[in-house]
C-alpha positions in Angstrom: -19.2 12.0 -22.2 -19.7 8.5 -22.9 -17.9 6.3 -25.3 -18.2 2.6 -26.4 -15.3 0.1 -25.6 -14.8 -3.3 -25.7 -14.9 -5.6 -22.1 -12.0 -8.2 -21.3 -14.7 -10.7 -22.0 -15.3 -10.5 -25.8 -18.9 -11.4 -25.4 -19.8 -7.9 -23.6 -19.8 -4.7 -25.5 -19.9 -1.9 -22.8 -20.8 1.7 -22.1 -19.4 3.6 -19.9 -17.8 6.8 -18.7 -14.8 7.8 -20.1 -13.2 7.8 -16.9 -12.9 4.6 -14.9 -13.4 4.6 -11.1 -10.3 3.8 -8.8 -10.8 2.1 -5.6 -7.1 1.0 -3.6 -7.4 -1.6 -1.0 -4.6 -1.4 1.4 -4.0 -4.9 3.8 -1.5 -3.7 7.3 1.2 -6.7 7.6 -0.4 -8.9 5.8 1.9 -12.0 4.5 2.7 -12.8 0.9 0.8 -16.2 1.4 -1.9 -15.5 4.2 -4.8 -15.1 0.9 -5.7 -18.6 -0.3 -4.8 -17.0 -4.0 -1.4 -17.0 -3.0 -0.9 -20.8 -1.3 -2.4 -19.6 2.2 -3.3 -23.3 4.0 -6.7 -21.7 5.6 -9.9 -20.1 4.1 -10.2 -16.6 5.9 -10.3 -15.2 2.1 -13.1 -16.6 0.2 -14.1 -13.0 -1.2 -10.5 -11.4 -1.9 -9.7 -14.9 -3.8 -13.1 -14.3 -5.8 -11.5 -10.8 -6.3 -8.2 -12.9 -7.8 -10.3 -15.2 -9.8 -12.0 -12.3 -11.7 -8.8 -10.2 -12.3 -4.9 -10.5 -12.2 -2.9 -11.4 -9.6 1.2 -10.1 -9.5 3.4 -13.1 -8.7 5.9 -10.1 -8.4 4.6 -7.3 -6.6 6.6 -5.6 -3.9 6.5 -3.1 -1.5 8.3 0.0 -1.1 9.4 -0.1 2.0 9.1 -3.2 4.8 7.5 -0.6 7.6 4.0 1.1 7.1 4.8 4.9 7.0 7.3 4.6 3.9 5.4 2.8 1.8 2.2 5.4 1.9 4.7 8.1 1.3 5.4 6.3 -1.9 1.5 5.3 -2.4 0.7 9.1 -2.2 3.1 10.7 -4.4 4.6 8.0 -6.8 7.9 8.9 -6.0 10.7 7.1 -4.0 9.9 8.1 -0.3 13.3 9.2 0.4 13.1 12.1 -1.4 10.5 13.1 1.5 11.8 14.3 5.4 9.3 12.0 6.6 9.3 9.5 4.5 12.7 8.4 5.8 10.9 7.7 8.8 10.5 3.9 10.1 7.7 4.9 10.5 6.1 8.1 11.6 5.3 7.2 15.5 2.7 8.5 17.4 5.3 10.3 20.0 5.9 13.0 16.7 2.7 14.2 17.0 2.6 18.0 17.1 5.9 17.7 14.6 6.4 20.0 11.8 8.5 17.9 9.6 7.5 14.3 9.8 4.8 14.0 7.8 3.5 14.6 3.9 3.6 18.3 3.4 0.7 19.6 2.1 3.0 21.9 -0.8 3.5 18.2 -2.4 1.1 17.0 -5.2 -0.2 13.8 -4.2 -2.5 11.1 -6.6 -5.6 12.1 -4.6 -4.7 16.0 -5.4 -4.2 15.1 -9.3 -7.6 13.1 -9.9 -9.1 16.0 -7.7 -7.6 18.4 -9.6 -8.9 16.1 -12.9 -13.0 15.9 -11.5 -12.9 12.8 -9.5 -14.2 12.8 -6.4 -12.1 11.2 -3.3 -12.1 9.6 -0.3 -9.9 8.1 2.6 -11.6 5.5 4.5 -8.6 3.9 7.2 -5.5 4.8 8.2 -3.5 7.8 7.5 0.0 7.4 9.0 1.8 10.6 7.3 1.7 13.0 10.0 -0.5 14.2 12.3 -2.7 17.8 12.3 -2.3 20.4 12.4 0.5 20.6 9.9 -0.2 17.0 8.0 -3.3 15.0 7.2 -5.6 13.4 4.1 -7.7 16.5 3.5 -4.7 18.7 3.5 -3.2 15.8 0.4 -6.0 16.1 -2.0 -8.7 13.6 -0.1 -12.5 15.4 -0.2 -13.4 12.7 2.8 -11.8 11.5 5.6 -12.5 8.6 8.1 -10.2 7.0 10.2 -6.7 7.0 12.5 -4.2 9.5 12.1 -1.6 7.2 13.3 0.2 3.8 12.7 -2.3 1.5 14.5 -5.8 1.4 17.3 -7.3 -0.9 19.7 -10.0 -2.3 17.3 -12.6 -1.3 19.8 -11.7 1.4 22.0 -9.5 3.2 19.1 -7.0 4.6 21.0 -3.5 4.6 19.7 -0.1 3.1 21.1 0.2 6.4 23.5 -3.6 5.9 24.6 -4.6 9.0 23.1 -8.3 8.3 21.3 -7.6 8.6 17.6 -10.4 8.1 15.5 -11.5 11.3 13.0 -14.0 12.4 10.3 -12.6 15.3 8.2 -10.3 16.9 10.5 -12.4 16.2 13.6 -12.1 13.7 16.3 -15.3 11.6 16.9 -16.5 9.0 19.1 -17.9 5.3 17.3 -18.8 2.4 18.4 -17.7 -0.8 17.0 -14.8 -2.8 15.6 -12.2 -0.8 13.3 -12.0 -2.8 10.4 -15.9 -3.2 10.1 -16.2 0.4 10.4 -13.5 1.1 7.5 -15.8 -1.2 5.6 -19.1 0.4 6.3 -17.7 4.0 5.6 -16.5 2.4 2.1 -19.7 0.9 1.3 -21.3 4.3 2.2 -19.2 6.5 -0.3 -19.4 4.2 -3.0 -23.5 4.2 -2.8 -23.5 8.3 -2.8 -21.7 8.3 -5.6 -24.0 9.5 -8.6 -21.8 11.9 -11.3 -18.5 12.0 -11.3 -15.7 9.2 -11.1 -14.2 8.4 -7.5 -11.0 7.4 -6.0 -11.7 6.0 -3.0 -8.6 4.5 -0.8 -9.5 2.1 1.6 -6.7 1.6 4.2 -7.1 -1.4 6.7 -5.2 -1.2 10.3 -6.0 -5.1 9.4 -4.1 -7.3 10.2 -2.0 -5.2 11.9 -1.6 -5.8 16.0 -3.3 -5.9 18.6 -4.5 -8.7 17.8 -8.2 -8.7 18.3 -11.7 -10.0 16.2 -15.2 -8.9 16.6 -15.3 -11.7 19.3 -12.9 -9.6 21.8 -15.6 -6.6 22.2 -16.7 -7.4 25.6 -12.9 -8.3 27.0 -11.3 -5.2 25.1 -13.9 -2.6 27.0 -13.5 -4.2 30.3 -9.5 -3.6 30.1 -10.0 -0.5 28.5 -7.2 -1.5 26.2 -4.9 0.6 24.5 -2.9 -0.2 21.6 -0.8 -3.5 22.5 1.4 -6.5 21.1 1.2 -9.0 23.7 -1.1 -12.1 22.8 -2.8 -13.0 20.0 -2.6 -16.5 17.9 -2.6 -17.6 14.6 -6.2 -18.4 14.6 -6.8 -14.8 15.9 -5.0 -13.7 13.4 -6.6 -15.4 10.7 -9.8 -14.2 12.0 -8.8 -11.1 11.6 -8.0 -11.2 7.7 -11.6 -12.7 7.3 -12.8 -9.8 9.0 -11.3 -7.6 6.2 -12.2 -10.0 3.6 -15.3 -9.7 4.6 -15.2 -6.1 3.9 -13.8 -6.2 0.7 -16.6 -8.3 -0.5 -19.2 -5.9 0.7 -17.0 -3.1 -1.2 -17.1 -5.3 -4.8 -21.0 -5.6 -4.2 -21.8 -2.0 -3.6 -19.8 -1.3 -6.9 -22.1 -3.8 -8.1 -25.3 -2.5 -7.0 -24.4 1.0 -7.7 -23.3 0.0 -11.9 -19.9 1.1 -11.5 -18.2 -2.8 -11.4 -17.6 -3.0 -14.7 -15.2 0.2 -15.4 -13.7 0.8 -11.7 -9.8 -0.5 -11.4 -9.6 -2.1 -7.8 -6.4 -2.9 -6.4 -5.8 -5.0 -3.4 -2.3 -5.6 -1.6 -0.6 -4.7 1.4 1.8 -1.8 2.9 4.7 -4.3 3.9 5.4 -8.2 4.4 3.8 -9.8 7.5 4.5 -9.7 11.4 4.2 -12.7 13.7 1.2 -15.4 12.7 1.8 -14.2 9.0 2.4 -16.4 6.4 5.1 -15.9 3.2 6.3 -19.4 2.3 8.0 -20.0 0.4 9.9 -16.3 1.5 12.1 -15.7 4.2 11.6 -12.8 6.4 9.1 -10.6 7.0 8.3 -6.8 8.5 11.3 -4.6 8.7 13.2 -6.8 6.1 14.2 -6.1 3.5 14.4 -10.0 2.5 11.7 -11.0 0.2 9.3 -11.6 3.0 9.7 -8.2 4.0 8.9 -6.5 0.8 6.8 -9.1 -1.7 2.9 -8.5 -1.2 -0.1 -10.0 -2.7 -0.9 -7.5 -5.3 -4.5 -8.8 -7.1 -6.0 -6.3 -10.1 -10.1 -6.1 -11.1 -10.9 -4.0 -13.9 -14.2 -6.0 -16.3 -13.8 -3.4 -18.7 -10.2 -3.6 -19.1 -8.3 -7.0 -17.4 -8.9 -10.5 -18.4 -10.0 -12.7 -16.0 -7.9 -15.3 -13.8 -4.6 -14.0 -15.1 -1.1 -13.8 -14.0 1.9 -11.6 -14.5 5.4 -12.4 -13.5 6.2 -8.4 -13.7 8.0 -6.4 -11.3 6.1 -3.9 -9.7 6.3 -1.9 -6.8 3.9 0.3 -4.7 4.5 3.7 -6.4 3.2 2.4 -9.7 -0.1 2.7 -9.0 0.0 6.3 -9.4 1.4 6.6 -12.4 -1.1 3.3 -13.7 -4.0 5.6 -12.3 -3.1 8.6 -13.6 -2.5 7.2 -17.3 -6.2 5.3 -17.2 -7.7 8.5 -16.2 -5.9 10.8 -18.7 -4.4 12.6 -15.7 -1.1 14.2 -16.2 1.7 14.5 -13.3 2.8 17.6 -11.6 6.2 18.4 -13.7 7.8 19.9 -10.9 7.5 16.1 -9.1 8.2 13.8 -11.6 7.2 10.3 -10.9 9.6 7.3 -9.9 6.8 4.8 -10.6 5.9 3.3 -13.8 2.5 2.7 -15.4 1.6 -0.6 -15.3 -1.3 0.2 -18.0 0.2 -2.1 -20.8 0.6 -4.9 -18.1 -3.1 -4.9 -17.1 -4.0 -5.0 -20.5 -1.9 -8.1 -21.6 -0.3 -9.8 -18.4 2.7 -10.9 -20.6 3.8 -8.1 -22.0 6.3 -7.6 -19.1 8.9 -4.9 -19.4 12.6 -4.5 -17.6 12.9 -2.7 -14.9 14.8 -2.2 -11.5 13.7 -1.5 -8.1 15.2 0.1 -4.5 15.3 0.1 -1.2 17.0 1.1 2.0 16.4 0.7 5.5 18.1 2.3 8.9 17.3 -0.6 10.3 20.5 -2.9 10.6 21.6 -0.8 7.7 20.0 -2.8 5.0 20.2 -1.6 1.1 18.7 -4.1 -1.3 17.7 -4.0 -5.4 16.1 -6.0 -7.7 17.0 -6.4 -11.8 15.7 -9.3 -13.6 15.7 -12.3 -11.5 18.5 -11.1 -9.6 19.2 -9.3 -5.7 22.1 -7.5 -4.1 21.6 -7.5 -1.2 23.3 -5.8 2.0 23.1 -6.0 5.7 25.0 -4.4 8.6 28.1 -4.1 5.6 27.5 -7.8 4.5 26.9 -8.5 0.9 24.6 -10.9 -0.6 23.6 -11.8 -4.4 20.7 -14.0 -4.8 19.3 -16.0 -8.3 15.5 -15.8 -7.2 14.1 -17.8 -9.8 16.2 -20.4 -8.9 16.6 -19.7 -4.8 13.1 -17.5 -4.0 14.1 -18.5 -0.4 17.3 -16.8 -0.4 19.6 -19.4 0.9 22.8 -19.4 -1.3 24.7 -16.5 -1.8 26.6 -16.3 -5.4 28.4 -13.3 -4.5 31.6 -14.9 -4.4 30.8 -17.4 -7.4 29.7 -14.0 -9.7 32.2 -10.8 -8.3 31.6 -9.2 -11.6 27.9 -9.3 -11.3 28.0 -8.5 -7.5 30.0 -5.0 -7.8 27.7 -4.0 -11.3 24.8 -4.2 -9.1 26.3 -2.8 -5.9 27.6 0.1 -8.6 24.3 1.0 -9.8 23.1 0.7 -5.9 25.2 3.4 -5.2 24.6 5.5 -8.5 20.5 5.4 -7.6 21.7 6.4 -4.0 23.5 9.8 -5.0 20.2 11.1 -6.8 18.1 11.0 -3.3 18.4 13.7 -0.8 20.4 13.9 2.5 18.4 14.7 5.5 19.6 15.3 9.3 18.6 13.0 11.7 17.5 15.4 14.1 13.6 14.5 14.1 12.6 18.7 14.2 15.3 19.9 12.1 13.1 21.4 9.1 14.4 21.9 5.8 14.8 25.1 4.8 13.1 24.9 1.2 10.2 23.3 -0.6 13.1 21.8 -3.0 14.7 20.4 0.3 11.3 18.8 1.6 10.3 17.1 -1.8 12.6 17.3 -4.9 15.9 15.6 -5.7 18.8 16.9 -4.8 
């Protein structure tokens, strides 16, 4: 079925589908202000800032969690990633492989399973990082295609992972490639998008860029000779930025196959990363940064291109946060959620459509890590770490330097109040890492 609608440039009157294309582009560690579109002081992201200057760009946007695993919990379902075993997880390391529990169960309905389930076609090209087979994995999740890692991170070249176990796959099958890691996300990309001839796609493309080791195309030769595992040592600040080109790069070639294959106008591409940046990165003017849960932990680059439905070089002070996209995908395609899962995330259709027509919200997190519990309403933080409390004005202090706590108690203890009210409604897992819930309700609904 076809139907006739109206572009975000009022000059072009389209035809197209009735269902627009989806393709997610997910950055590893990359920094709130590493893309030139967001301040960054180099030029490794001439085609992602094109991607900017044709679409909308989130001043806003955060993360769900500051680590990788939690946040694609989140990405897959649309829910908080607490209410999963695994998703509790900071993150999912490659010593759990073989484990039962850590990992997205397969029970759960995830947004590749719903636009499956609706006619699209999908695809996984990158990194995976839910749990490894034979219990977890994308093609157990609702994915049709699968390339890439199961686990956090590879050596760019030899692709082994942080235990030196080879982990490179297609489908459920371990193969041997040759050639750097983020080129070969791209190609597999580029290659999906060009067999697509009938029905609409989702394709995810998941980047172990710019995550460590840090290593570009120029490394080949030195990488092989060391047959290098997975490592942090090294690395530099122009490696680094390198390395973002390198994806860049990619994501260029991916906006020109949609080109060439017609499909630019009514596909929805979304571009940000799983958590705030490591060590070269770049968040100014943010503090902090990976396992934070600081702004620089948590705000990402978030960058929107839809033709047929977003204007062009526009901005949006919203508040958004990673499990939105589902429920934004599933509303543009006319895609209803499980009931028995219902979403956390909000659709951020009406946002896309007319950048200021923001709308209140408040966002979560928590973090075993120093014991940090942060949210976020309006332009204020509460903030707590290791027991110490914190309440932040961001519009007025995005650097997180004085703390009002004291100056507004009343405030403080409202927010801490509705902290603790959001906390009660999640579920309460052991710690023991195989200790397996007894029920499906246990594993994936609120208690």
């Amino acid at each position: 079925k076809r139907s006739r609608v109206f572009s975000a440039r009022p000059e072009a009157i389209l035809i197209r589908s009735e269902k627009p294309n989806f393709v997610f582009i997910l950055a590893d560690d990359l920094g709130y202000a590493d893309l030139g579109c967001y301040g960054g002081r180099s030029e490794c992201s001439p085609e992602i800032d094109r991607m900017a200057a044709q679409g909308l760009r989130f001043t806003q946007g955060y993360s769900n969690s500051p680590v990788c695993s939690p946040t694609r919990f989140a990405l897959a379902t649309g829910r908080w990633q607490y209410r999963l075993r695994g998703g509790n997880d900071e993150p999912i390391a490659s010593r759990h492989r073989g484990n039962p529990v850590l990992g997205l169960p397969p029970s759960h309905p995830t947004l590749a399973s719903l636009l499956r389930d609706a006619g699209y076609a999908t695809a996984l090209a990158g990194k995976w990082h839910m749990g490894f087979l034979p219990h977890f994995g994308p093609l157990k999740s609702g994915y049709q295609e699968f390339f890439g890692p199961m686990s956090g991170g590879i050596d760019y070249f030899t692709h082994k992972d942080p235990a030196g176990v080879h982990d490179l796959y297609e489908g459920e099958d371990e193969v041997e490639r040759i050639g750097y890691a983020t080129d070969l996300i791209s190609d597999r990309a580029v290659e999906f998008i060009g067999r697509q001839r009938k029905a609409p796609f989702l394709l995810s493309v998941h980047y172990t860029a710019p995550h460590w080791p840090w290593e570009t195309r120029a490394d080949e030769a030195e990488a092989r000779r060391l047959q290098k595992i997975y490592h942090f040592d090294g690395g530099s600040l122009a490696t680094y930025q390198t390395m973002i080109r390198h994806m860049d790069e990619g994501v260029g070639r991916i906006l020109d196959a949609l080109k060439k294959a017609g499909a630019a106008e009514n596909t929805l591409v979304v571009f940000t990363s799983d958590n705030g940046g490591e060590r070269f990165s770049d968040s100014w003017p943010l503090v902090g940064g990976k396992m934070d849960l600081l702004e620089g932990g948590i705000r990402v680059p978030y960058l929107v291109r839809w033709p047929a439905r977003v204007r062009a070089g526009a901005s949006t002070t919203q508040l958004a946060i990673t499990m939105d996209w589902v429920a934004t995908m599933l509303e543009a395609a006319g895609a209803a959620p499980h009931p028995d899962y219902p979403l956390d995330g909000a659709s951020l259709m009406r946002v896309l459509e007319r950048p200021e027509r923001t709308f209140e919200r408040e966002l979560f997190w928590r973090m075993k890590f120093r014991n940090q519990k942060a949210m976020r309403q309006a332009n204020w933080k509460w903030l707590s770490l290791d027991g110490d409390e914190f309440l932040y004005d961001l519009q007025r202090d995005e650097r997180e330097r004085a703390n009002l706590g004291k100056r507004e108690p009343e405030r403080l203890a409202a927010l801490r109040a509705r902290y603790a009210g959001w906390e009660q409604q999640l579920p309460q897992f052991p710690d023991a890492t195989f200790s397996v819930p007894a029920t499906k309700t246990d594993l994936a609904r609120p208690s």
